[in-house]
C-alpha positions in Angstrom: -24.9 -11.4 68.8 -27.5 -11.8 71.5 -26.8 -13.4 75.3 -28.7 -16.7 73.7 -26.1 -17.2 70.7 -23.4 -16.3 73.1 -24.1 -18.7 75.8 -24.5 -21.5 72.9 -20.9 -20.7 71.1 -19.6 -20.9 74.5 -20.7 -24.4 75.4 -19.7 -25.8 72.3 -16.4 -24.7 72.3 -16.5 -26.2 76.0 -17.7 -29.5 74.5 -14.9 -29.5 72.0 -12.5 -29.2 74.7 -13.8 -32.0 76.4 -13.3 -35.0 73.9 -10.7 -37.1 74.0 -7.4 -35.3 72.1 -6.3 -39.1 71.1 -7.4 -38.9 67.1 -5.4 -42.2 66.3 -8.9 -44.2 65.8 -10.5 -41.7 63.8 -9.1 -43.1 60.4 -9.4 -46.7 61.1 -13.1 -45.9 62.1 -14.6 -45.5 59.0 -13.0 -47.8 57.6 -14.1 -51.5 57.5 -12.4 -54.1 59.7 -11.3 -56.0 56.4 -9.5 -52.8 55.0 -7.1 -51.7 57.7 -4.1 -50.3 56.2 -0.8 -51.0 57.8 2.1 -48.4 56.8 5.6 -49.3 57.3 9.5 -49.2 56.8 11.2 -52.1 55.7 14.8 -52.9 54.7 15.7 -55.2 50.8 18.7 -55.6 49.0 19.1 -55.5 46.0 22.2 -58.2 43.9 24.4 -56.3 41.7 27.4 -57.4 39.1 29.5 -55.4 36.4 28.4 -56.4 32.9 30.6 -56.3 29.5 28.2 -54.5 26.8 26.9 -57.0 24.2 26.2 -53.9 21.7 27.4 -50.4 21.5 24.5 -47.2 22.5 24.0 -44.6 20.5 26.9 -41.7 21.1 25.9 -37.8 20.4 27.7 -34.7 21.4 29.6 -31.9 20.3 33.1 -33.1 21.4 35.8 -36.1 20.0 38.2 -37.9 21.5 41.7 -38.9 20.3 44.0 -40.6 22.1 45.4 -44.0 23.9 44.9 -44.5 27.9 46.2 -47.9 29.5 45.1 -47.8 33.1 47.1 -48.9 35.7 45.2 -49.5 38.3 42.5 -51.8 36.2 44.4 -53.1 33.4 42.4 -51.5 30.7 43.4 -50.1 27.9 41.4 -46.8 25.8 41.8 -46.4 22.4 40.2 -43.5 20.7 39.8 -41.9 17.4 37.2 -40.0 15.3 35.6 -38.9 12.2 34.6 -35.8 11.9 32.8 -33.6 9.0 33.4 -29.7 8.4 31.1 -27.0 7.2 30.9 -23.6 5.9 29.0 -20.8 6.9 25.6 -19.9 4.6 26.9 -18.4 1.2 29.8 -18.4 2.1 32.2 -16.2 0.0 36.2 -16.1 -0.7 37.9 -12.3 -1.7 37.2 -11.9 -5.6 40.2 -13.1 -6.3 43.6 -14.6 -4.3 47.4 -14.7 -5.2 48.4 -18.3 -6.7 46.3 -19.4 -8.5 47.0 -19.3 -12.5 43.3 -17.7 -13.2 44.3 -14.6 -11.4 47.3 -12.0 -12.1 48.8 -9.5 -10.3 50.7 -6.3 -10.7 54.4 -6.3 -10.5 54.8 -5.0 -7.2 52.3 -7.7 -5.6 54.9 -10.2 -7.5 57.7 -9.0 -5.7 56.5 -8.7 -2.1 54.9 -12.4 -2.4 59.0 -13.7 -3.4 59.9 -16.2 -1.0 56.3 -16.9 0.7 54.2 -19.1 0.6 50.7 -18.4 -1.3 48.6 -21.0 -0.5 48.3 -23.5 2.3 46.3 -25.5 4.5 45.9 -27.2 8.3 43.7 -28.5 10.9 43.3 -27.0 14.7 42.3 -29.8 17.4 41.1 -27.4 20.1 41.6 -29.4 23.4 39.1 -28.7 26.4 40.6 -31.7 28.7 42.9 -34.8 28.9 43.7 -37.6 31.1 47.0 -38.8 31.5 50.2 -37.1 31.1 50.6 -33.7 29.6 54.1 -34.1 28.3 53.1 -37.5 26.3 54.2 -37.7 22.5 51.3 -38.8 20.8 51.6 -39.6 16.8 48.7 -38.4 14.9 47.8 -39.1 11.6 45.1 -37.3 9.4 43.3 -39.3 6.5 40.7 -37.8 3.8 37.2 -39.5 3.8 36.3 -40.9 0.6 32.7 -41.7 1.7 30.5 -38.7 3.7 28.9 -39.6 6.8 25.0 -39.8 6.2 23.1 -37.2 8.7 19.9 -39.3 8.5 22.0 -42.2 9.9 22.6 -43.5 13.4 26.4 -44.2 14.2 27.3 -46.1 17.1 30.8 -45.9 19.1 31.7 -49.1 17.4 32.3 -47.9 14.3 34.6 -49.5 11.7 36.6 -45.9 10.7 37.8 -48.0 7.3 34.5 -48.2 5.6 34.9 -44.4 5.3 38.6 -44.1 4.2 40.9 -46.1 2.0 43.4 -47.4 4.5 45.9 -49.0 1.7 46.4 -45.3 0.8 48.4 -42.3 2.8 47.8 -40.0 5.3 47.6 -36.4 4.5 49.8 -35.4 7.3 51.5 -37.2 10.6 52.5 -35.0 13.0 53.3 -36.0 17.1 52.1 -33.9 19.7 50.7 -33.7 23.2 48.0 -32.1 25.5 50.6 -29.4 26.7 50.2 -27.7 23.0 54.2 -26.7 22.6 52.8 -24.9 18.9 52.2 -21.4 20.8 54.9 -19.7 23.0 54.4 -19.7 26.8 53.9 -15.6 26.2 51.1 -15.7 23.3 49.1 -18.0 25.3 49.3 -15.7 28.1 48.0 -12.6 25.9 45.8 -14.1 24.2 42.3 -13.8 26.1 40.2 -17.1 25.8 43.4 -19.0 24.2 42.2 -22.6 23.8 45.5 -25.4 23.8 45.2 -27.0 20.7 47.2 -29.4 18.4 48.5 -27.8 14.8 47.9 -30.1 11.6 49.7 -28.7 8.6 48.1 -29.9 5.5 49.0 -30.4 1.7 48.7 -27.0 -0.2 46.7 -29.4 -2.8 43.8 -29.3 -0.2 43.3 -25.4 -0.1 44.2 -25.0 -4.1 41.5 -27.7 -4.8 39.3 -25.4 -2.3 40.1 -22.4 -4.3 39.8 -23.7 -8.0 36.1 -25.2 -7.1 35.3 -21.8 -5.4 36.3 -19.9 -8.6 35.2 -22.4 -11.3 31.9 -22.2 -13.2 29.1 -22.4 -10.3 31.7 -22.8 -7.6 30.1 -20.7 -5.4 26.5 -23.2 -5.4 29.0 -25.7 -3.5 29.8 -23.1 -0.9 25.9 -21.7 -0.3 25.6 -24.5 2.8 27.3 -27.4 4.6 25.8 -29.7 3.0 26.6 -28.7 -0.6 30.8 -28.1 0.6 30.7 -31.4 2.0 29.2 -32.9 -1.3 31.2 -30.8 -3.1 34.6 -30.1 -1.7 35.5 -31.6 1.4 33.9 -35.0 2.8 35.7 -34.7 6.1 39.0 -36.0 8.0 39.7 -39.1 10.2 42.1 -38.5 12.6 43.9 -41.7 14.2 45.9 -42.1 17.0 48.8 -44.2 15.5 51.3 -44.4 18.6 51.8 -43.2 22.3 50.3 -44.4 25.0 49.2 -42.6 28.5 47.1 -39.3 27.2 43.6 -39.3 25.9 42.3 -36.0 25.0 39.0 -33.9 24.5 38.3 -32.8 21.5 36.2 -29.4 22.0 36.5 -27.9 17.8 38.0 -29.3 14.4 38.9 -26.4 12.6 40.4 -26.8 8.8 42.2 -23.4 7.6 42.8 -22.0 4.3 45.2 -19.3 4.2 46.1 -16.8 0.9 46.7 -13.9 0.2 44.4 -11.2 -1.8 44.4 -7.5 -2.5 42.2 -4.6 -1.0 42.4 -1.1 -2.2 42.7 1.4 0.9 42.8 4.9 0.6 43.5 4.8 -3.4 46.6 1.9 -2.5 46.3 -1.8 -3.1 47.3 -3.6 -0.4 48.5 -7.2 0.2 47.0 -9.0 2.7 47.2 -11.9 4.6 43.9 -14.0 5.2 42.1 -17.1 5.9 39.2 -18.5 6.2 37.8 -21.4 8.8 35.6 -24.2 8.5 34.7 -26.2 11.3 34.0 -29.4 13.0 31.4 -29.2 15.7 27.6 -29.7 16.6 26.6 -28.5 13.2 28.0 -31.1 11.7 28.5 -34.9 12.0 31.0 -36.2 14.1 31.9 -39.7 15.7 34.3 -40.8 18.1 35.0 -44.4 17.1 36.1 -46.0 21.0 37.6 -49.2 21.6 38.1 -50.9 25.4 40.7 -53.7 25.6 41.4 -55.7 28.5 38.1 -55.4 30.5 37.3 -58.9 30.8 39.2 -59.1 33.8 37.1 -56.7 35.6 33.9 -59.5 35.1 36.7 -61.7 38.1 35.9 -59.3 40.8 33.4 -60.4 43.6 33.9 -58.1 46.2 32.4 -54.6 44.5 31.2 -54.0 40.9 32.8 -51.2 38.3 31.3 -48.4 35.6 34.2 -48.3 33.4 33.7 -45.4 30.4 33.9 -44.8 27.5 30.6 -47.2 27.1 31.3 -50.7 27.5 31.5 -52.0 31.2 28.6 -51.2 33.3 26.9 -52.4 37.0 23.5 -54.5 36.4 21.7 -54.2 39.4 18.8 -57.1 40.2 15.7 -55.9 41.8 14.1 -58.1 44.7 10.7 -56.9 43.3 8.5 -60.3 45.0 10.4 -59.9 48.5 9.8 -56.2 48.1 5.6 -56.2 47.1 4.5 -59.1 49.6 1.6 -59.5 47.7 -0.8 -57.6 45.2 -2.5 -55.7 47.8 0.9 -53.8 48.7 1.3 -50.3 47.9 4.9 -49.1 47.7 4.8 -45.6 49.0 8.7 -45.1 48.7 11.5 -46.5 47.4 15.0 -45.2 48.0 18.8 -46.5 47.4 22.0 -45.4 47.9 24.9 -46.2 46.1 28.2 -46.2 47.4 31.1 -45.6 45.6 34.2 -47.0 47.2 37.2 -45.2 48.0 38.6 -43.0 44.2 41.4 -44.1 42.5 44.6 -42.1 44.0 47.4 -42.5 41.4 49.6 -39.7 39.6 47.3 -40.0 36.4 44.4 -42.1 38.3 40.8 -42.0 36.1 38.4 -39.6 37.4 34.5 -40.3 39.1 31.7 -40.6 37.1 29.4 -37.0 38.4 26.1 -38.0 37.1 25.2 -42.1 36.8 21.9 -42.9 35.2 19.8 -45.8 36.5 17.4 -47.0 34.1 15.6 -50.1 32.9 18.0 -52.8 31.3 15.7 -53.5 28.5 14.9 -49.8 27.7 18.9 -48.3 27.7 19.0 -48.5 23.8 15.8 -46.7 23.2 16.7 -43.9 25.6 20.0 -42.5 23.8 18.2 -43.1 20.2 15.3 -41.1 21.2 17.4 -38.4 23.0 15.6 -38.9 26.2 16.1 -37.1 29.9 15.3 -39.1 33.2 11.5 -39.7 33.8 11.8 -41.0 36.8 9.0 -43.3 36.0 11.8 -46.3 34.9 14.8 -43.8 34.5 16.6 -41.8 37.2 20.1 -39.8 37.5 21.7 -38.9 40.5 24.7 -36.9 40.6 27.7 -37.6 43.1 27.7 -36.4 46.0 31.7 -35.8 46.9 31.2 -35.5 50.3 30.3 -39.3 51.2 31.2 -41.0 47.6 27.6 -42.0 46.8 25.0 -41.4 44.7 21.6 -41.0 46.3 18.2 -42.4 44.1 15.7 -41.3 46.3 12.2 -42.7 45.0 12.4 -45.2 42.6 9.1 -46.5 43.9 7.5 -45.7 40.6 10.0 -48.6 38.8 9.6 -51.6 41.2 5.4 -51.0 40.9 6.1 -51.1 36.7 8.1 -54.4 37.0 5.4 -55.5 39.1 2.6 -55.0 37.7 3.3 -55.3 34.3 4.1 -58.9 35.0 0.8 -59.1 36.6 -0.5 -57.5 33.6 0.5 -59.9 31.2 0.0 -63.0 33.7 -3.5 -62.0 33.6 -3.5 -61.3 29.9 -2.4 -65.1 29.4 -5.4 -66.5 31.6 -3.1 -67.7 33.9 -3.2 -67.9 37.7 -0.7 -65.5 39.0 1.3 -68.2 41.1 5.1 -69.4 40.9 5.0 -71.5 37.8 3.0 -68.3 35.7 5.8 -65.7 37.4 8.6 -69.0 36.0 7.3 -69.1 32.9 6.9 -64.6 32.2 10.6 -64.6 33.8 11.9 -67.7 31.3 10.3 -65.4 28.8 11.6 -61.6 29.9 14.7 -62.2 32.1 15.9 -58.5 32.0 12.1 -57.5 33.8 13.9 -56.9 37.2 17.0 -55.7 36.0 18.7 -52.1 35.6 21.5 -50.7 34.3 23.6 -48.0 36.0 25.7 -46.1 33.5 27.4 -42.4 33.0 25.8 -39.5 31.5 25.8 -35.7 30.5 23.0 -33.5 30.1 22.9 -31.2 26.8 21.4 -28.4 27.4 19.7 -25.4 25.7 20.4 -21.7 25.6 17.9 -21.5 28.9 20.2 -24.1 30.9 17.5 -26.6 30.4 18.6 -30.6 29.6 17.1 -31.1 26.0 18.6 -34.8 26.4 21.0 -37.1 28.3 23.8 -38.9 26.3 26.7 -41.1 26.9 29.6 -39.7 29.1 32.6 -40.4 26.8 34.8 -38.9 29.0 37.1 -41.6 30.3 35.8 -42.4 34.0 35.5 -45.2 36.3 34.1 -46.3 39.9 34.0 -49.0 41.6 30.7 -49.6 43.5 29.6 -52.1 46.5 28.1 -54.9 45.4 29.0 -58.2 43.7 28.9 -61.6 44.8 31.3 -60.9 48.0 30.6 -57.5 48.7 28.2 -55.1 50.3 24.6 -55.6 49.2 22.9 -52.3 48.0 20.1 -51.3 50.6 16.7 -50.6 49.1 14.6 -48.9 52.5 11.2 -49.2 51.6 7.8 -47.3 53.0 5.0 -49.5 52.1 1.1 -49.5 52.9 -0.6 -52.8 53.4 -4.2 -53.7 53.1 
């Protein structure tokens, strides 16, 4: 570089140092005097009440629920039952031949260790992964064979009548009482056992395993055991399983599990041997299962002004009413973000007091059914979740900016469709026409998940919950701060 070059870097840099460091006007400059933006932070509030269901969502998952919950602290009462399918494992095969049954003979020595037991029988293993209520509470359980299959291609909702799949005038296969403490297994097995899951013991007819067994060994018995769907077209339909007394525990259903025991013969080491066996087929994601829920006593909740409940199983819910014209202005408005908080009040503190919701789902009123049928996750275009955060009680929503520009402008959209002016009487006439446009729904979810820890899908949580929010008539309004750019 030569002195000239030098001596000309030098000066410019000088002349760079010398304008005025104030850059404020720079944007504004280019920009022309009828175009100004204006960004800035403003404060709305949105009106919320709870909300009785009109129709029941769409309920999948891997777990049931059995039980009866009357809560003290809001007066409603839980009832749950469920039916559930079982299935076998692909070509599924029994020893080539078991003790009792008349088609099968045995030497005199197998004859005389099998005096006195019994050869052939059957139950069903409720595997609990979590209850509310009390541990120690007798529950009566009954156990009833379907007499119609559940249809996999069909959608089953939460309200579902459990009698137009078994005949009610009939009996029960088996009543039994039990609780969530799971008194079947000694203190000391459970403590061996590694991964011991509580569970509730069913004992069965012995018709039900020697009808299993005679249509495993009859002519093409084994075609009806080569998948679930052929053993449940073919040999078992599936179980309901009532609660039919008690009141205070609800339990979580985790795995059904129907057992066949027998008895069979294996040669070892040139002896035949006895031995004991059986075989397992189970109630769980591969199958169908439906938890049949039913809330009484919630209308009560509808009298409270001064804060708003979520109230699960699926039925109560907090509809929230967005101020969408205070928060736009005007059509020129751009809402840069949109955030609420809200606040759950102080938990219920009782001995056997329902639990918090973790994860609430805030979505469009008029799109809540189509989100559970299409096994949808938060877009967070016109559905968001938010997760609790136990620290302060609340759950944050932190842009939902994208949501109050879709109510907007789709009413503008169709406004302008119509050849009408957009005006008061045109925005009367699309709300007359669409009254849930500004409305959402806050309600309880889980994420399902895949192998990778990915959600595949959001559905309903079943789990007995509830919160009270602010809100209602009387209560604290929900703050909706807003950063907005005007032009």
């Amino acid at each position: 570089m030569n002195i000239k070059t030098s001596v000309f870097c030098l000066l410019a840099i000088l002349a760079l140092i010398s304008c005025d460091d104030n850059t404020g006007s720079i944007g504004s400059s280019i920009i022309p005097g009828e175009d100004i933006l204006s960004v800035h932070d403003s404060t709305y509030y949105a009106t919320s009440t709870t909300t009785i269901s009109e129709r029941q969502l769409l309920v999948r998952g891997s777990d049931c629920y059995i039980g009866k919950f009357s809560d003290v602290e809001t007066g409603d009462t839980m009832i749950a039952d469920f039916i559930t399918q079982v299935g076998c494992t692909e070509n599924f095969q029994f020893p080539d031949s078991v003790y009792g049954l008349s088609r099968f003979h045995f030497p005199k020595e197998i004859e005389e260790q099998m005096q006195g037991k019994k050869s052939l029988r059957a139950n069903l293993r409720l595997y609990i992964s979590e209850y509310i209520g009390d541990p120690e509470n007798a529950m009566g359980i009954e156990v009833w064979p379907l007499t119609k299959t559940l249809d996999n291609k069909s959608r089953y909702y939460s309200d579902i009548n459990p009698e137009e799949f078994y005949d009610a005038s009939g009996e029960p296969l088996s009543r039994v009482t039990a609780s969530a403490t799971d008194y079947v297994e000694s203190d000391s097995i459970r403590e061996k056992v590694s991964g011991y899951i509580k569970n509730i013991y069913i004992a069965l007819p012995d018709s039900i395993a020697i009808n299993m067994l005679n249509g495993y060994y009859s002519d093409g018995g084994k075609e009806k055991f080569k998948n679930t769907p052929a053993f449940i077209d073919n040999i078992c339909k599936g179980f309901y399983v009532k609660c039919s007394q008690g009141d205070g525990t609800m339990m979580r259903i985790s795995k059904v599990a129907l057992e066949i025991h027998f008895f069979h013969t294996e040669v070892q080491n040139d002896t035949t041997k006895l031995l004991s066996s059986y075989a397992e087929f189970l109630g769980n994601s591969e199958v169908m299962q439906v938890t049949h829920f039913e809330n009484r006593n919630i209308e009560n909740l509808l009298d409270e002004t001064r804060f708003t409940y979520i109230l699960t199983p699926y039925g109560v819910n907090t509809e929230m009413t967005l101020p969408i014209d205070a928060i736009i202005g005007n059509t020129n408005n751009i809402i840069n973000s949109a955030s609420l908080v809200m606040k759950a009040l102080v938990p219920f503190t009782g001995k056997y007091a329902l639990g918090i919701p973790s994860t609430l789902l805030l979505i469009r009123k008029d799109e809540l059914k189509d989100f559970f049928e299409e096994l949808s996750t938060a877009d967070n275009i016109t559905s968001y979740s938010s997760t609790l955060n136990t620290t302060y009680n609340e759950y944050h929503f932190n842009n939902i900016s994208r949501l109050i520009m879709r109510c907007s402008n789709e009413r503008l959209e169709w406004i302008t469709d119509m050849g009408m002016e957009f005006n008061d009487e045109s925005k009367a006439i699309y709300e007359t026409l669409f009254p849930d446009w500004n409305k959402v729904t806050l309600i309880p979810v889980e994420s399902v998940k895949d192998v990778a820890n990915n959600v595949v899908y959001m559905t309903i949580d079943q789990t007995p919950k509830c919160v009270r929010l602010c809100g209602g008539d009387l209560g604290v309004q929900t703050a909706i701060k807003i950063i907005k750019t005007e032009f």
